[in-house]
C-alpha positions in Angstrom: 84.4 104.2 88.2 80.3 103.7 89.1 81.6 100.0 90.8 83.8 102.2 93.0 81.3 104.5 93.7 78.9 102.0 94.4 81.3 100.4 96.9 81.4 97.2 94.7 85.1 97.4 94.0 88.3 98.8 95.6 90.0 101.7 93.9 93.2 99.7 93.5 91.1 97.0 91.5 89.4 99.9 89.7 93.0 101.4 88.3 93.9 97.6 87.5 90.3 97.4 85.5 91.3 100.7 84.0 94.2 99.5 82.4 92.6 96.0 81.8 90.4 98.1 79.4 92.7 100.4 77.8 95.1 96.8 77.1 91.2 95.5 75.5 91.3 98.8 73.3 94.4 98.0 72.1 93.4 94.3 71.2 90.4 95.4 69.5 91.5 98.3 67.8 93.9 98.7 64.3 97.2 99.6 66.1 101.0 99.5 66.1 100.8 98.2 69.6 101.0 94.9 70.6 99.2 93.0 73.7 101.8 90.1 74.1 100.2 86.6 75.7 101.2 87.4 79.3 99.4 90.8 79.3 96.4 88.9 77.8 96.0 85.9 80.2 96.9 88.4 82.8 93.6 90.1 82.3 91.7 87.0 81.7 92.6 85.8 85.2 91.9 89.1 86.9 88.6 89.8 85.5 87.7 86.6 85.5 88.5 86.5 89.5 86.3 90.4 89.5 83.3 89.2 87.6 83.5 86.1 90.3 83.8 88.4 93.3 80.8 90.6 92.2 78.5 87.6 90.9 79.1 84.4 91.7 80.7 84.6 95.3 77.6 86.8 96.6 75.8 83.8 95.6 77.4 81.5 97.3 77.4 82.9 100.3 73.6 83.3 100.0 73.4 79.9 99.7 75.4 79.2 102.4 72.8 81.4 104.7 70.0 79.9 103.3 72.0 76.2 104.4 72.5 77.4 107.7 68.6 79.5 108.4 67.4 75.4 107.0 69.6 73.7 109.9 68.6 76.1 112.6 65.0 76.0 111.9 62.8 74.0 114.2 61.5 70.3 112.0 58.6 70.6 109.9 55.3 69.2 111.9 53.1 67.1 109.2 
């Protein structure tokens, strides 16, 4: 809920982290319920693709800034 109010995710990608969690409850906890393989690599993908949106890909585009301020900049004078 706080990385939808902070703008960080969408609130369709916050319901499907929602029930991404309540499927980890259920995986973690003593239960008659059963997460089946599909469910579980299901997740994996998806918050593997979140956790890459909200780290990783923020710094790549950094980089990609910083590669492009570097080409633009006038040469060095030794």
């Amino acid at each position: 809920k706080e990385l939808i109010s902070f703008g960080m995710i969408t609130q369709p990608f916050g319901d499907v982290l929602d029930h991404i969690r309540k499927l980890g409850n259920v995986g973690a906890h003593s239960s008659d319920e059963v997460v089946n393989e599909e469910d579980a690599q299901r997740a994996l993908r998806f918050t593997t693709q979140v956790l890459r949106n909200l780290f990783e890909i923020p710094a790549e585009l950094a980089a990609v800034g910083q590669t492009e301020s570097e080409a633009n900049a006038p040469p060095a004078v030794e």
